[in-house]
C-alpha positions in Angstrom: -3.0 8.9 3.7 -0.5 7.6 1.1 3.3 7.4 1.4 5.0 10.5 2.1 7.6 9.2 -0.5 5.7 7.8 -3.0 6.7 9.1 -6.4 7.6 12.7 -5.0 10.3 14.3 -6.6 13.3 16.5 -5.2 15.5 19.0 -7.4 18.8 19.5 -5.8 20.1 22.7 -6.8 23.7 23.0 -5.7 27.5 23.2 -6.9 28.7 21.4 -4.0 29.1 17.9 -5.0 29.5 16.3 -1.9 26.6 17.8 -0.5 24.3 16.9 -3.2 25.2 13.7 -3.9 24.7 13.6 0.0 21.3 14.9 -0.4 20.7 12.7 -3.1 22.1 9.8 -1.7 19.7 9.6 1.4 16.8 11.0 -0.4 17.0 8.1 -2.4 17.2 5.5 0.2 14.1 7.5 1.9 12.5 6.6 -1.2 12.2 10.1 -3.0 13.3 10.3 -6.8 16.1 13.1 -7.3 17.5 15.4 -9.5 20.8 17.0 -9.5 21.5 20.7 -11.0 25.2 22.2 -10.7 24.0 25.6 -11.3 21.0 28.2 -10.8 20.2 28.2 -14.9 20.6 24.7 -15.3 17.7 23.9 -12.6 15.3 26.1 -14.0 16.0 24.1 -17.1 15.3 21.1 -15.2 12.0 22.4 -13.5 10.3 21.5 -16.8 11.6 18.6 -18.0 11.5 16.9 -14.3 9.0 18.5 -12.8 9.8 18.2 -9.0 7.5 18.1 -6.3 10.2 20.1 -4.1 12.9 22.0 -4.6 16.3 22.4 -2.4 18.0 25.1 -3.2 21.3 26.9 -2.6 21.8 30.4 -2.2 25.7 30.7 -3.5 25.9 29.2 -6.8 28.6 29.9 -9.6 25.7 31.4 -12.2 23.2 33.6 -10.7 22.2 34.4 -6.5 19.8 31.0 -5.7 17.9 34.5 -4.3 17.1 35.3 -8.2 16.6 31.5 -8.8 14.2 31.5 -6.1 12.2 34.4 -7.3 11.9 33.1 -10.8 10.6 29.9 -9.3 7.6 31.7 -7.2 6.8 33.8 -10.6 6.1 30.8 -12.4 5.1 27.7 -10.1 4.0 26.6 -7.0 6.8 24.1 -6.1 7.8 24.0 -2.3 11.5 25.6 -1.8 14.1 24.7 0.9 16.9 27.2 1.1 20.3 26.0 1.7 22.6 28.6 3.0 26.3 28.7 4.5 25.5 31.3 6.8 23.8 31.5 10.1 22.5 34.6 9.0 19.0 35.7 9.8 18.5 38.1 7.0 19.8 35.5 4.1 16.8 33.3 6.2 14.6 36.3 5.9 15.2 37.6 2.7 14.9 33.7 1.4 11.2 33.6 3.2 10.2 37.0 1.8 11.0 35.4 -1.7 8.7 32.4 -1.3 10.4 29.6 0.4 9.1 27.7 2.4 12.3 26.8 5.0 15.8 26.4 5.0 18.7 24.3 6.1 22.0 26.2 7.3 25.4 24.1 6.6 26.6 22.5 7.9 23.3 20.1 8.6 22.3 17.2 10.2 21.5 15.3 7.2 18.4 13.1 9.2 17.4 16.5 10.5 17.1 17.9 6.7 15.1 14.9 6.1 13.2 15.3 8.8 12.0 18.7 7.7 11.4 17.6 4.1 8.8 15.0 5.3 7.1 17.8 7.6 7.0 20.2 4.8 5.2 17.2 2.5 3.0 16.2 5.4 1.6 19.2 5.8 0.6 19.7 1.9 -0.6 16.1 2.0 -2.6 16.9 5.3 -4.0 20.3 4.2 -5.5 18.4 0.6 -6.9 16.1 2.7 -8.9 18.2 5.0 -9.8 20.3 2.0 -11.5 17.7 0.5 -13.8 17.4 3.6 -15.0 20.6 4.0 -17.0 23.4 1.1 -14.8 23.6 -1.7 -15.1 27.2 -1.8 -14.9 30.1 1.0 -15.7 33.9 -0.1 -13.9 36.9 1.6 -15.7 40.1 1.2 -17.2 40.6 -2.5 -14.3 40.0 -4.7 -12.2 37.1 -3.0 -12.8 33.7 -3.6 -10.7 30.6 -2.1 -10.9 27.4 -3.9 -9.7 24.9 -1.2 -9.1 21.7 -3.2 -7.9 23.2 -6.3 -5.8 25.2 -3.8 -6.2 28.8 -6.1 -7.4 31.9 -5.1 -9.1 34.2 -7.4 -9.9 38.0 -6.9 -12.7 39.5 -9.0 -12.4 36.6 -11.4 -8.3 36.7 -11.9 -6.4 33.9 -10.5 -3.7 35.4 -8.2 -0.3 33.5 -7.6 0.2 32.3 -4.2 3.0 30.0 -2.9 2.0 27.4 -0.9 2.6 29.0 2.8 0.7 32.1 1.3 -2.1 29.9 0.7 -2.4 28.0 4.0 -1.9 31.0 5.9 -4.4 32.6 4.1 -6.8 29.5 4.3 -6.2 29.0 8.1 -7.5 32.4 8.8 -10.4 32.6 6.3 -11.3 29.2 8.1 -11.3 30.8 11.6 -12.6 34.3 10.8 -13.1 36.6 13.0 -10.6 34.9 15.6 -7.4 36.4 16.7 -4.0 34.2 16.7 -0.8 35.3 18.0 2.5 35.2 15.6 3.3 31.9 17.6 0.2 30.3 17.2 0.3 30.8 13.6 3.6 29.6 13.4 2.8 26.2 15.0 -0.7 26.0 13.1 0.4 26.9 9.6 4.4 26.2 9.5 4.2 23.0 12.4 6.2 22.6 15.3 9.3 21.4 13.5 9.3 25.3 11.8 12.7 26.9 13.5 11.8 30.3 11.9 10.9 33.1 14.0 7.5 35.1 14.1 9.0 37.6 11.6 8.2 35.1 9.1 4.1 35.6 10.2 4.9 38.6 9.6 6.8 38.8 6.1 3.7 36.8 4.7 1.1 38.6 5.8 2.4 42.0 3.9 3.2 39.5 0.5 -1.1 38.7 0.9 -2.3 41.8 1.6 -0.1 42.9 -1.6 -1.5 40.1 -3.3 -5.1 40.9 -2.6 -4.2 44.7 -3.3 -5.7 45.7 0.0 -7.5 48.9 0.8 -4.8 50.7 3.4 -7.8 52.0 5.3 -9.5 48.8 5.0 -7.9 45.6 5.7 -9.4 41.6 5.3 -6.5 40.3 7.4 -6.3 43.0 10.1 -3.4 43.5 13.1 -4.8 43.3 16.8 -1.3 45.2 18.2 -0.1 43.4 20.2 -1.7 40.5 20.0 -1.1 39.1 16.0 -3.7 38.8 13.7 -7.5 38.1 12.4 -9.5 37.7 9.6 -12.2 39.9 8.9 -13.6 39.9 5.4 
């Protein structure tokens, strides 16, 4: 396994300059290459000319709700997102999650704690390509749904579908262990890690994005709900 740090690059999109020259600051020394972005127009701009690896991302910015900036994002890319919010609120946290990201820092933070999370959230990309690489390339879910593990796409009835990344290793965790049953926490600590400090409502949010992905049957179900319990796959 390579360096964590090694030529991965970090948009910061935020109109607080303290806290992004912070962010920038110790990213920097940890080795990442950054990017600054005042404003939620300017870093989509900046998406394709410096095509991060990551993204952190504010939700109050001066242009447009980091919410709308986020959802643009997950239309068009598979880039990791961090949400950086002012509030301790749960449903800015849950509303961020249902529009792709991946995890979010409340302010004020622990700058070595946001660093910490940033590594986890690269280690386990980096980990999942790796163990994709050692296993079939390919795993099929009923008749129409195939996943392509080391190109990491999933395609129904020969149309690619757009998954964020969390989508995508949820998805893959389950169609690797079909047919067994995992409890929101379990799933939490196998697909987010242990340093996740999301709640199980998260499990939950991204199970209803992929089965309205896969445009699921209602009366038939790949991904099915053992009440009470959490969740198997079963296509």
């Amino acid at each position: 396994m390579g360096n964590l740090t090694e030529s991965k690059k970090i948009l910061i999109i935020e109109d607080e300059t303290p806290i992004a020259d912070l962010l920038a600051y110790s990213l920097t020394k940890e080795g990442f290459i950054t990017c600054i972005a005042n404003d939620g127009y300017n870093g989509l701009k900046n998406i394709e000319t410096f095509n991060p690896d990551m993204i952190l991302l504010d939700i109050m910015l001066p242009d447009i709700s980091g919410f709308e900036v986020c959802k643009k994002i997950t239309e068009e890319y598979v880039i990791p997102i961090v949400m950086i919010t002012a509030k301790n609120d749960i449903s800015d946290k849950i509303q961020g999650i249902e529009l792709g990201a991946d995890d979010y820092i409340t302010k004020p933070f622990n700058i070595k704690e946001a660093i910490v999370r940033i590594k986890a959230i690269f280690r386990r990309i980096e980990l999942t390509t790796e163990d994709n690489k050692t296993v079939g390339s390919i795993i099929t879910i009923g008749t129409s749904i195939k996943i392509y593990k080391e190109e990491r796409k999933i395609v129904k009835s020969g149309k690619e579908l757009d998954f964020t990344h969390k989508e995508f290793d949820l998805l893959m965790f389950l169609a690797e262990n079909r047919g067994k049953v995992f409890s929101r926490a379990d799933l939490l600590d196998k697909v987010w890690g242990f340093e996740y400090a999301g709640d199980t409502r998260t499990v939950d949010i991204h199970i209803q994005r992929i089965r309205k992905k896969l445009q699921e049957d209602k009366s038939v179900s790949v991904i099915e709900t053992v009440f009470g319990i959490g969740y198997k796959l079963v296509g």
